[in-house]
ROZATI-306971 format. One record per residue: residue in three letters; chain; y negated, z, x of N, C-alpha, C, O in turn. Coordinates in steps of 0.001 Angstrom, whole numbers, plus 524288, in hexadecimal, padded with zeros to 5 digits. Each point is the difference from the previous one (the first is absolute). Layout:
N
  aa ch    nY    nZ    nX   caY   caZ   caX    cY    cZ    cX    oY    oZ    oX
 ALA  A     Y     Z     X     Y     Z     X     Y     Z     X     Y     Z     X
...
This chain:
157
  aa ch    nY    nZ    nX   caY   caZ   caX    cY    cZ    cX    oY    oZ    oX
 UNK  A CE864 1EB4D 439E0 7FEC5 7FF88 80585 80502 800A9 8032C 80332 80326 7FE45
 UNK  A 7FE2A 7F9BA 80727 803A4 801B8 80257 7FE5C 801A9 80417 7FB4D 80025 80106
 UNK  A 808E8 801AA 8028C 7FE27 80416 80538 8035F 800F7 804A2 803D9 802D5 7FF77
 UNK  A 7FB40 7FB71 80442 80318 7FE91 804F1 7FE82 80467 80377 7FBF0 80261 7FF07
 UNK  A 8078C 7FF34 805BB 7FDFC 802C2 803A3 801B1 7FD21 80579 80495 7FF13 80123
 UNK  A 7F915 80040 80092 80120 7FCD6 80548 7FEA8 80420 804A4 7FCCD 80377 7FF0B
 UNK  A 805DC 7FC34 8068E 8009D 80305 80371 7FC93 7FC7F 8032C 8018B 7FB90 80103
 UNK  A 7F7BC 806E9 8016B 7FE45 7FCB9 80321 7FEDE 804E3 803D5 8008B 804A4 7FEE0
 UNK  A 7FD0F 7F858 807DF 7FE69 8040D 8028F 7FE4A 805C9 80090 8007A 802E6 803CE
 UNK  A 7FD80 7FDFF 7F7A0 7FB2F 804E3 7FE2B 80159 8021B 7FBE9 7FCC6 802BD 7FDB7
 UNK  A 80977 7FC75 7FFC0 80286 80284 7FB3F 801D3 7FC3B 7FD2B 80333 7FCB3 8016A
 UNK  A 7F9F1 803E2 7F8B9 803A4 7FC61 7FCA6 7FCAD 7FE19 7FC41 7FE0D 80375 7FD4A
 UNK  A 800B6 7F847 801B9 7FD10 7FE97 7FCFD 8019D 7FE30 7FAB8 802DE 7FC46 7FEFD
 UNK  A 7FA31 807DC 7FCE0 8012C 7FF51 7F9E8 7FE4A 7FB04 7FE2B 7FB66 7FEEA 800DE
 UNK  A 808D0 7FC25 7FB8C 7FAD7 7FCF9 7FF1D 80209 80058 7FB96 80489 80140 7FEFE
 UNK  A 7F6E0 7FD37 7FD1B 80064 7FF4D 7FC20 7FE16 7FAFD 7FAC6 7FB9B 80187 7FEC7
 UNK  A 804DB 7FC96 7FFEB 7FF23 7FA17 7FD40 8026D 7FDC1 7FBF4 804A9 80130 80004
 UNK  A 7F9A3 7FADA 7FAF9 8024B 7FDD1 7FE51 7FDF6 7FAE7 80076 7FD2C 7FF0A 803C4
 UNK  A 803F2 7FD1F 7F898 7FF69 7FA7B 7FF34 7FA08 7FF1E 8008B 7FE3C 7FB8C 80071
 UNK  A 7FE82 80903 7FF83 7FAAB 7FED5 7FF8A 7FD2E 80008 8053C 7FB72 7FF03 8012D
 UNK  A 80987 802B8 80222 7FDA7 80237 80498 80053 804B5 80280 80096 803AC 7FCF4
 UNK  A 7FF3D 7FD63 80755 8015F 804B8 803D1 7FBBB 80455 7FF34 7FBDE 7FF6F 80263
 UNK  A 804FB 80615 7F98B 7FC69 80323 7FFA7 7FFE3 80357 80451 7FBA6 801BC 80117
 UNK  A 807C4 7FF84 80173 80058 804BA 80240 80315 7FF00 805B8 8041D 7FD86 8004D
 UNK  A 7F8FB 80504 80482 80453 80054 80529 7FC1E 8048B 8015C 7FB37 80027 80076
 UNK  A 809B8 80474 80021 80053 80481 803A1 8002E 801A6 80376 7FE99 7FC9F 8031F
 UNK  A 80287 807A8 7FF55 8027B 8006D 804CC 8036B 8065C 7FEC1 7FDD2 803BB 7FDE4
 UNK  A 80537 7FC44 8031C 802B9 80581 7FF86 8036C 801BC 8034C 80289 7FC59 801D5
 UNK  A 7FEAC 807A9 7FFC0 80381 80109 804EF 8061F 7FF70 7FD61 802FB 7FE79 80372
 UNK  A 7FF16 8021F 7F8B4 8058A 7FE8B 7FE57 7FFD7 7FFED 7F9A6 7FDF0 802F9 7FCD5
 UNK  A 80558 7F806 80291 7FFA3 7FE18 7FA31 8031F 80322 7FCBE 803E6 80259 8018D
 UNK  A 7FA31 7FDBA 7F950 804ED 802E0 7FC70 803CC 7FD44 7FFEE 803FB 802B1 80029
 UNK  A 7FD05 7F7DD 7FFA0 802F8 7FF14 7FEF3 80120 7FA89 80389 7FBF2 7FDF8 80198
 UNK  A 80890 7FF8F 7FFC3 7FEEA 7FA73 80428 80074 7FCA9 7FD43 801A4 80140 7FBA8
 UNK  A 7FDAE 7FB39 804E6 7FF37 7FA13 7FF13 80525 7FDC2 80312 8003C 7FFAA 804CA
 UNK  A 803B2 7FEE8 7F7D1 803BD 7FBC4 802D9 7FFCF 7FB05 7FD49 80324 7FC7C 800F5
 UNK  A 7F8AE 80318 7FB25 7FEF5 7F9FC 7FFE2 7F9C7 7FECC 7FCF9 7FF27 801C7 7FB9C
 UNK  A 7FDF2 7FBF7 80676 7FA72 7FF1E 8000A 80021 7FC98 7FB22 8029E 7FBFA 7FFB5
 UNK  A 7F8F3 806C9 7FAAF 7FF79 7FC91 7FC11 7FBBD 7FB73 80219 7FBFD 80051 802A3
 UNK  A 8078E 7FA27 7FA46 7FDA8 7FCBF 80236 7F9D8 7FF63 800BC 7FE86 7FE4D 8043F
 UNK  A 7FCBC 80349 7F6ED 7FCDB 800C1 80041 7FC40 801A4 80312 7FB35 80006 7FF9F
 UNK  A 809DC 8025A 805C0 7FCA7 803FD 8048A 800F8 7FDB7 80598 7FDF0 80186 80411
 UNK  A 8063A 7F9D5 7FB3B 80058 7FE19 80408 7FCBA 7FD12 80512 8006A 7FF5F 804C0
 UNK  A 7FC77 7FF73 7F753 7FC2B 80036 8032D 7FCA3 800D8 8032D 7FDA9 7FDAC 8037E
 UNK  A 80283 8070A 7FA42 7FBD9 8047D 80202 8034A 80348 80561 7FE46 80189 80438
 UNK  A 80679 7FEA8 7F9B9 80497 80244 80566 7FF9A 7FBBC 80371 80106 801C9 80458
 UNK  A 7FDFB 7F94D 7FC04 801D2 7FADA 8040D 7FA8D 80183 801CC 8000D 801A0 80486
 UNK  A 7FB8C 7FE52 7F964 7F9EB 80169 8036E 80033 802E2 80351 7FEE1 7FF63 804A3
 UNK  A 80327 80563 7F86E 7FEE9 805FD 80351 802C7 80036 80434 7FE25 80190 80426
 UNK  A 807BC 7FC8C 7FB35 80418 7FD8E 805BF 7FBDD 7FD49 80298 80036 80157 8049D
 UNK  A 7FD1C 7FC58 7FADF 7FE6C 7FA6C 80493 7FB02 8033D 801E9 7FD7F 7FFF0 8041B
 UNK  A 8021C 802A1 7F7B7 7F81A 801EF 802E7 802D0 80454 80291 7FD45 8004A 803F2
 UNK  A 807AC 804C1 7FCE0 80054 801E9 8041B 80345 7FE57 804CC 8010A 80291 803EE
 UNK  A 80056 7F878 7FAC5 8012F 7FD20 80533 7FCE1 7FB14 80291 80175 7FC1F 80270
 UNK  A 7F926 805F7 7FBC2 7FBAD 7FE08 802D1 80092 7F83F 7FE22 7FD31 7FC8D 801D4
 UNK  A 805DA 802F0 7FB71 7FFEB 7FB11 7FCE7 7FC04 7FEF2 7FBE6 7FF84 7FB45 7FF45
 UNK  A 7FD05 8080B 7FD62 7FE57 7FEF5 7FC48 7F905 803DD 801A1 800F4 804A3 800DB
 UNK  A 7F9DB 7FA3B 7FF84 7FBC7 800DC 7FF07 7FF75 800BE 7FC81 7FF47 804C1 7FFFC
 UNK  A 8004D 7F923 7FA04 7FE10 7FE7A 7FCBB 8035C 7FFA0 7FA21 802DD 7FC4A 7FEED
 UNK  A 7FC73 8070D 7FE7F 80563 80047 7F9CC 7FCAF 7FBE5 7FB25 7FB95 80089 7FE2F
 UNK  A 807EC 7FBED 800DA 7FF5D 7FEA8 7FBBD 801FD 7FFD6 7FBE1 80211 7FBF2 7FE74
 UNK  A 7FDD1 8085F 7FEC0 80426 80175 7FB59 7FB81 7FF74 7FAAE 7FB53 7FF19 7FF56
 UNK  A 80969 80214 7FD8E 7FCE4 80119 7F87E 7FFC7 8039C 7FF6E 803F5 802A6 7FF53
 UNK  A 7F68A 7FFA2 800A7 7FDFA 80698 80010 7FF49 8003C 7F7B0 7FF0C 7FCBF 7FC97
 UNK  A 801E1 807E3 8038A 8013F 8020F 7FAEE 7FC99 80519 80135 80277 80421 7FFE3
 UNK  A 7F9A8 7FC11 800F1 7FAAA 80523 80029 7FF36 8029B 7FC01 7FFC6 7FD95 7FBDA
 UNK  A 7FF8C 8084D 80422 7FECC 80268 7FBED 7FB0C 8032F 800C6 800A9 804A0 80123
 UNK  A 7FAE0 7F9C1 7FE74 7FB86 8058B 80112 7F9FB 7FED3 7FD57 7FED6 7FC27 7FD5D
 UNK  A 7FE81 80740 803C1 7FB30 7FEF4 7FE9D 7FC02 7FA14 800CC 80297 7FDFE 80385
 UNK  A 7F9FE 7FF0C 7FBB5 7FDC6 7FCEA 80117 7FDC5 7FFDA 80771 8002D 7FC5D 80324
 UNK  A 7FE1D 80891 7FD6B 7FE67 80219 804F2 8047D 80016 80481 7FF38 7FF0D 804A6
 UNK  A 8056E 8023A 7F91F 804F9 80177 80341 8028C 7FB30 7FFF1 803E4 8007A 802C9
 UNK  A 7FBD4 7FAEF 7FB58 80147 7FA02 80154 7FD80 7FC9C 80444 8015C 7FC66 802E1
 UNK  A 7FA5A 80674 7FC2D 7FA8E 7FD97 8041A 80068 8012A 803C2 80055 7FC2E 802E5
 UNK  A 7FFF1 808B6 7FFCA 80256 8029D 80359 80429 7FDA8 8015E 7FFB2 7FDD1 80446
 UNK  A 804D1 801CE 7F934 804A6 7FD83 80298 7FF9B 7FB19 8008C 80378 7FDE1 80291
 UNK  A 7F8B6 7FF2F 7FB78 7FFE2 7F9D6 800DE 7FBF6 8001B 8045C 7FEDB 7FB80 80141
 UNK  A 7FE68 80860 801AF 7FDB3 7FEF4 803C8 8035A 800CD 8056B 7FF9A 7FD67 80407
 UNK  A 80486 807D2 7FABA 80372 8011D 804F2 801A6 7FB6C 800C6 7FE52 7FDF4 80403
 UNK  A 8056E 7FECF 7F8A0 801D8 7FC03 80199 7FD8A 7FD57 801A2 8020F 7FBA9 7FFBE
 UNK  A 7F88F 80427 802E2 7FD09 7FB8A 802D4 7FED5 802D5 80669 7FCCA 7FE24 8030E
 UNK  A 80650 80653 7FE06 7FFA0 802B1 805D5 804CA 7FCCE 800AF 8040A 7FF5B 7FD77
 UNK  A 7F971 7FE51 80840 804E1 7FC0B 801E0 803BA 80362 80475 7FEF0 802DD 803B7
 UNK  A 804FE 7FB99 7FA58 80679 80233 803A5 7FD59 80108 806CE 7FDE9 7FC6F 80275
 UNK  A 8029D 807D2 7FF29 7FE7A 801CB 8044A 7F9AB 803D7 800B7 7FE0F 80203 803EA
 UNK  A 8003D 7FDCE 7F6E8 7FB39 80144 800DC 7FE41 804EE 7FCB5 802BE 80137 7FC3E
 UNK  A 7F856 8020A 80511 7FF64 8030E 7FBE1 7FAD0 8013D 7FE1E 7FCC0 7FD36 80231
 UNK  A 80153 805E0 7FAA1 7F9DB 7FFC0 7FD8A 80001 80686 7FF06 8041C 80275 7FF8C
 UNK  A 7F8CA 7FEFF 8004E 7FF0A 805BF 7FE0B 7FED0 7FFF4 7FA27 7FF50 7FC61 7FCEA
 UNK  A 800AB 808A4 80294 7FEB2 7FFB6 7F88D 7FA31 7FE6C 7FE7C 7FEE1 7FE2C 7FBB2
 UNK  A 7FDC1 802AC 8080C 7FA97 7FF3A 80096 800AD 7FA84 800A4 7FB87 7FE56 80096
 UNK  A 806D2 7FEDA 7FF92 7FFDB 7F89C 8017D 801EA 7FF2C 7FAF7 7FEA7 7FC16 7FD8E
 UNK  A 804D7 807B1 8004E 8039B 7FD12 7FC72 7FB36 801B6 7FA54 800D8 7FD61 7FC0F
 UNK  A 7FBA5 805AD 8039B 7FD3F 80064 7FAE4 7FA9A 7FC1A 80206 7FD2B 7FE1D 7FC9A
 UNK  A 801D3 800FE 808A3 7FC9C 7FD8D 7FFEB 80195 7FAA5 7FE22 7FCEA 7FD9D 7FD30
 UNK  A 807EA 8001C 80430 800F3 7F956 7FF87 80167 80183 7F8F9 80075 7FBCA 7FDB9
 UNK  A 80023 807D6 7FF4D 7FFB0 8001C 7FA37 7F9F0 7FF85 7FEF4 7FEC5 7FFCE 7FB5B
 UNK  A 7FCEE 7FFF6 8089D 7FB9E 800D2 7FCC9 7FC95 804C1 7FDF9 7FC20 80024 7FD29
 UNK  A 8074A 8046B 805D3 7FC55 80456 7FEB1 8020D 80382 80322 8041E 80244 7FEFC
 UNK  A 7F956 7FE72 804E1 800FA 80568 80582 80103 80362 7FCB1 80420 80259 800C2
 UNK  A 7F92E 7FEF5 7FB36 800FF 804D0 7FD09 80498 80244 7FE80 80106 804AF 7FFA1
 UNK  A 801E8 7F73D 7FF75 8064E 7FFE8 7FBD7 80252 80032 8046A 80323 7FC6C 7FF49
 UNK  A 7FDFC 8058B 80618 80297 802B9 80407 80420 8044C 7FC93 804B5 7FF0D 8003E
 UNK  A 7F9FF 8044C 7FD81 804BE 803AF 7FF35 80346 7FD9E 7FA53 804BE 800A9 7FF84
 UNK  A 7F879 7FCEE 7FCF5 801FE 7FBFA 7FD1E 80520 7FCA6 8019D 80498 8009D 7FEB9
 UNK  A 7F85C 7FAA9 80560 8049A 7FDE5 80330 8045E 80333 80196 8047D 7FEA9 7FEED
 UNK  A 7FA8A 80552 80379 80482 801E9 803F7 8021D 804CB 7FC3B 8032B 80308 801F9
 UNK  A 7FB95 7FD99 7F9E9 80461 80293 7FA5E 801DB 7FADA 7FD9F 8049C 800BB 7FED8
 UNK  A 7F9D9 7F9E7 7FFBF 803AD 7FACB 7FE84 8038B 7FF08 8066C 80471 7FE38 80077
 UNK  A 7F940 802EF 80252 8049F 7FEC7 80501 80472 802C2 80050 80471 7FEB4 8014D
 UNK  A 7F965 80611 7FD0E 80575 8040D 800CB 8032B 7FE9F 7F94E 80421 8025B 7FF4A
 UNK  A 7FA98 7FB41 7FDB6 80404 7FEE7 7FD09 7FFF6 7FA0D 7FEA8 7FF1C 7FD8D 7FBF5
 UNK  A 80259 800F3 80990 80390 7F9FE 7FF80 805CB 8002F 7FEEB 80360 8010A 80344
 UNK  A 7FD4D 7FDF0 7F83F 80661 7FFCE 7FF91 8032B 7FC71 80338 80472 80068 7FE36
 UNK  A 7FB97 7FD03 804CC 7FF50 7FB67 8049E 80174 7FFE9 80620 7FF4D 7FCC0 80379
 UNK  A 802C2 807AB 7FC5C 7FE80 80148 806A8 8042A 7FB1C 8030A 804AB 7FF1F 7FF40
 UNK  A 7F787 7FE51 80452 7FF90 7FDE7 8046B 7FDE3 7FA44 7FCE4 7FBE7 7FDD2 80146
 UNK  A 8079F 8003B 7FA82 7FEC1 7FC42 7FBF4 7F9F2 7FEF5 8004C 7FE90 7FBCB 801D4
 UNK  A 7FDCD 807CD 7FC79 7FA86 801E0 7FF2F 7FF4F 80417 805E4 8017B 8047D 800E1
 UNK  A 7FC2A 7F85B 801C7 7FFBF 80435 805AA 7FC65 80461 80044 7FBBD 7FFAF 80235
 UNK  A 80576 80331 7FC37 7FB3F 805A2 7FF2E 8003D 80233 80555 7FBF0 80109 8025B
 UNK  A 808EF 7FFC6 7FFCF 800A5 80177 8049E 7FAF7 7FCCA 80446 7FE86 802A9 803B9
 UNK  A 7FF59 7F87C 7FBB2 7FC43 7FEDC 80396 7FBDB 8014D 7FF59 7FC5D 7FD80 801EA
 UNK  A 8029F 8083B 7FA3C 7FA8D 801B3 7FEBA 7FFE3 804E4 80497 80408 80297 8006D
 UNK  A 7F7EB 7FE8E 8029D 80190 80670 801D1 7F9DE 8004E 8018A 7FCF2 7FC4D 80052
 UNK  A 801FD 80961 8009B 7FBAA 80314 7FFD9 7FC2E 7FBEE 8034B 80169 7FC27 80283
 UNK  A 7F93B 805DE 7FCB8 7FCD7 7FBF7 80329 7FF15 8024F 8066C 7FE9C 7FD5B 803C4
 UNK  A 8025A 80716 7FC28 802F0 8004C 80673 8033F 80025 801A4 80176 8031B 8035E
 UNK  A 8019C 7F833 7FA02 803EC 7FDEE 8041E 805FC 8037B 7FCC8 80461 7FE40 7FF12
 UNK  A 7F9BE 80621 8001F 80466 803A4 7FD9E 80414 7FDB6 7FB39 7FE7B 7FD27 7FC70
 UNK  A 807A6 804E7 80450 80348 7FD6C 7FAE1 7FDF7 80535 7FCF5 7FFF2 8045C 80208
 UNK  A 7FE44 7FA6D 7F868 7FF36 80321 7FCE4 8035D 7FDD3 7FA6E 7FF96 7FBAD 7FDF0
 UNK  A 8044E 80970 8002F 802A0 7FDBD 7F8B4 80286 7FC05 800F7 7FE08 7FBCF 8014B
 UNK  A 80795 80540 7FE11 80391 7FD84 7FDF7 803F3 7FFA8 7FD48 80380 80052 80349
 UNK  A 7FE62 7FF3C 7F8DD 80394 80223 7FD1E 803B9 7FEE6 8029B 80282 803CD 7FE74
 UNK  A 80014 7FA5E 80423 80496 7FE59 8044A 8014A 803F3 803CA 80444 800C9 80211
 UNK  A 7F579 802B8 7FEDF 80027 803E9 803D3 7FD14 7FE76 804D5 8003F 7FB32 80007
 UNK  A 7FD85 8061D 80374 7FBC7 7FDE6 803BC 805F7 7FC40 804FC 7FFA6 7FBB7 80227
 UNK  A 8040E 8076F 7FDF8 8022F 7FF4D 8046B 80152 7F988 7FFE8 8007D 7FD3D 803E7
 UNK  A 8001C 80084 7F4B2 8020E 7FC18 7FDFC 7FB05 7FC50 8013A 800AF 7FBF7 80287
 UNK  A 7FBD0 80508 7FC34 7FB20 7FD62 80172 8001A 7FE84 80634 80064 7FBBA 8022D
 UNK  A 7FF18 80987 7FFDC 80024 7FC4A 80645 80241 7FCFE 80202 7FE78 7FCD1 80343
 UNK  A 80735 8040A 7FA5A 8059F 7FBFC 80274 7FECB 7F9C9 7FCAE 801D5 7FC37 80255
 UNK  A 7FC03 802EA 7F9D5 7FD0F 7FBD9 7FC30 7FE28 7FE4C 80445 802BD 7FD26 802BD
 UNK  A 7F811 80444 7FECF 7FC0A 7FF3C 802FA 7FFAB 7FDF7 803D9 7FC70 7FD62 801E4
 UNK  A 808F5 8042E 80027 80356 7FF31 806A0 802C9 7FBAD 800DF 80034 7FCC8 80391
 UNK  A 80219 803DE 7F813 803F8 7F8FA 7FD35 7FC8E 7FA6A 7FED5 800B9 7FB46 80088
 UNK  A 7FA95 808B0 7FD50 7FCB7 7F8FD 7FFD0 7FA44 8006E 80398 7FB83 7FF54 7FE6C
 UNK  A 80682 80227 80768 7FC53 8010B 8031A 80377 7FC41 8031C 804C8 8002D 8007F
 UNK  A 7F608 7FA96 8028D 80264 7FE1F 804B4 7FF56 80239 80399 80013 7FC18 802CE
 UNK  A 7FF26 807A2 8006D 802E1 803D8 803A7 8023E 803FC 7FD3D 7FE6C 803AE 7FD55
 UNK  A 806A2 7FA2F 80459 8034B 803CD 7FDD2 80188 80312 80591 800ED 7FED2 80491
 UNK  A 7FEAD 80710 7F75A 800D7 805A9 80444 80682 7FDDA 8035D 80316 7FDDF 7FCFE
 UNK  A 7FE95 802A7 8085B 80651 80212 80191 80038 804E8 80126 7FC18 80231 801C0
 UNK  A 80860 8005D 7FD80 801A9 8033B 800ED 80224 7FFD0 805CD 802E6 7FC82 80197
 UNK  A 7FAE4 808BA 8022C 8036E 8009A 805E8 804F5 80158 80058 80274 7FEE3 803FB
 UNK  A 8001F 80405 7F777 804E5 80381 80107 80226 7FCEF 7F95A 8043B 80131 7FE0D
């Protein structure tokens, strides 16, 4: 596997991938180690993540390399159908799986998307309205949230 760290808005994002495909993107506040040259395998995935935080890119189409349970694929093949700007609660997200029930199911496969922003987990949050779980950290979630929100917040000062 190789492994890049790229410097985006909200820290640094770990990626990780080979020829089969992009297993892994992080988020971490400082890398062990830097990246002064991107294995080719990941280039990709760095040219996305550039364009989707300069509001160039909605939508990633990369070669996912997934590792998880049958349940925890499903889950991630449903996030990827919350469209850029929008969000669902965990109660939407076990209902559109087919079973209201599998609510805490879903949102334990949500909290381990190896994927982050790739696989948008971040557009899952409580069904009142609340950001609830993120491995990024809540603060990372909101600034997500804010970036692919058409009103975007200004600042007065």
């Amino acid at each position: 596997m190789d492994t890049c760290y790229v410097e985006t808005p909200i820290g640094f994002a770990k990626i990780v991938g080979n020829n089969k495909g992009i297993s892994s993107v992080s988020i971490i506040d400082k890398p062990q180690n830097t990246s002064y040259s991107i294995p080719e395998v990941l280039l990709d995935c760095v040219s996305q993540l550039k364009a989707y935080f300069n509001n160039q890119l909605t939508t990633f189409d990369l070669k996912l390399n997934l590792e998880g349970t049958d349940f925890q694929k499903k889950v991630w093949k449903q996030l990827k159908k919350i469209p850029y700007g929008k969000t669902i609660s965990y109660l939407e997200l076990a209902k559109q799986l087919g079973d209201p029930k599998t609510i805490r199911a879903a949102a334990s496969a949500n909290g381990k998307n190896p994927l982050w922003i790739i696989i948008p987990c971040h557009r899952v949050i409580g069904t009142d309205g609340s950001l609830t779980g993120y491995a990024g950290g809540l603060h990372r979630k909101q600034w997500l949230l804010n970036h692919e929100s058409e009103y975007k917040q200004q600042t007065l000062f």
